[in-house]
C-alpha positions as CSV (number, residue, x, y, z in Angstrom):
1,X,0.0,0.0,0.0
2,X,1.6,3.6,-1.1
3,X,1.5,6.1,1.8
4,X,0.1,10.1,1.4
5,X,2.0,12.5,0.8
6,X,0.8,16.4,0.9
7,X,2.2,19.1,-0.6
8,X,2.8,22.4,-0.6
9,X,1.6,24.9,-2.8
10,X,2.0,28.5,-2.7
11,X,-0.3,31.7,-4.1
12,X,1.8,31.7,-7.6
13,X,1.1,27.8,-8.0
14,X,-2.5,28.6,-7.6
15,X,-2.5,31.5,-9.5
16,X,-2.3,29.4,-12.5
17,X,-4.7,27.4,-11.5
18,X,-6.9,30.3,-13.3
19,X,-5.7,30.0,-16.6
20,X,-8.0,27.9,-19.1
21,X,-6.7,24.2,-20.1
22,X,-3.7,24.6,-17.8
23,X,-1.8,21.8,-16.2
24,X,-1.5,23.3,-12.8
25,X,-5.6,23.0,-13.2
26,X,-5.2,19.2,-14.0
27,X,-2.6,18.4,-11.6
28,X,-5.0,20.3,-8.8
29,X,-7.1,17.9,-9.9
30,X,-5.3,15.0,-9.5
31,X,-3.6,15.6,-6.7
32,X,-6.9,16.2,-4.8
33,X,-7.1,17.0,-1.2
34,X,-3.1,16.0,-1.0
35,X,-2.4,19.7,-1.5
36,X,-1.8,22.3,1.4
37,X,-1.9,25.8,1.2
38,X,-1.9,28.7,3.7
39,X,-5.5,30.6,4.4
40,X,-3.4,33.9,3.3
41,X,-3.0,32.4,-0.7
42,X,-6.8,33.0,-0.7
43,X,-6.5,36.6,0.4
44,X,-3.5,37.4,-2.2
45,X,-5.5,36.4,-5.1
46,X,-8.3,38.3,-3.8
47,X,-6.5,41.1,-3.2
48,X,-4.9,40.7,-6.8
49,X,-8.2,39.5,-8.3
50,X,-7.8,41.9,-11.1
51,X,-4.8,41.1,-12.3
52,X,-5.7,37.2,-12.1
53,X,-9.1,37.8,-14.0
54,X,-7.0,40.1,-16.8
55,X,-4.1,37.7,-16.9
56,X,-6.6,34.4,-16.9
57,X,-9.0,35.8,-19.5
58,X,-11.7,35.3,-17.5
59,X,-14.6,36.8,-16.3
60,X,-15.5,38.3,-12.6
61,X,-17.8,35.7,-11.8
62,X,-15.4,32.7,-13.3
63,X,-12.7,33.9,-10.9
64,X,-15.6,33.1,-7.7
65,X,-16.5,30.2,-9.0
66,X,-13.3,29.1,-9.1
67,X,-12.0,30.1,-5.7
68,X,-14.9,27.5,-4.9
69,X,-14.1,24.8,-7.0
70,X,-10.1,25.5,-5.6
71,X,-11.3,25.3,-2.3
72,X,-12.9,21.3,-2.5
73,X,-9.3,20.1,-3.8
74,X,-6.9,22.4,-1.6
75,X,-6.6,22.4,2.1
76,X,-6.0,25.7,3.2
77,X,-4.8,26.2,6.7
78,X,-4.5,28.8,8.9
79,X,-1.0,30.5,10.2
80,X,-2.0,28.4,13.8
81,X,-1.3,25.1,11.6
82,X,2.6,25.8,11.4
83,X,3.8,28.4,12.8
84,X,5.6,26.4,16.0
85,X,7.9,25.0,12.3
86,X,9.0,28.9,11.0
87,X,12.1,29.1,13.6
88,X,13.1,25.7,12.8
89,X,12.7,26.4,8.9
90,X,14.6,29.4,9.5
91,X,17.1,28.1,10.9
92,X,17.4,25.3,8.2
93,X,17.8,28.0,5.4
94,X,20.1,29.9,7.3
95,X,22.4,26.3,7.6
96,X,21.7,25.9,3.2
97,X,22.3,29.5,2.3
């Protein structure tokens, strides 16, 4: 039996979730509920919702119902969920850099 794994995904990942045919889209997709993402991505492409909806070719409403359909494959988590782990991965690029 294969074990889970979860992954991380960050705002610019997602942000090409909202491009037509894309393969970010289909990986979303297949990757289903294995993908983690902070709360905060949801805010940045709000805030930027604009520039996604100009950049994506879409329409105003497309870019809603798409935050929707984003938010039944990715788990988005609060800061609460790790942020006891930012010293250590601080410390762990300050080791690599």
């Amino acid at each position: 039996m294969r074990g889970s794994i979860s992954l991380v995904v960050n705002t610019n990942v997602l942000f090409s979730f909202f491009g037509k045919s894309t393969r970010t889209r289909e990986l979303i997709f297949l990757l289903s509920g294995n993908l983690i993402s902070p709360e905060f991505s949801i805010e940045e492409l709000k805030k930027h919702r604009d520039v996604v909806v100009r950049k994506a070719k879409i329409e105003n409403e497309d870019f809603e119902k798409l935050i929707s359909i984003l938010r039944k494959h990715v788990v988005f988590v609060e800061d609460s969920f790790y942020a006891e782990f930012i010293p250590l991965a601080l410390e762990n690029l300050s080791r690599s850099g």
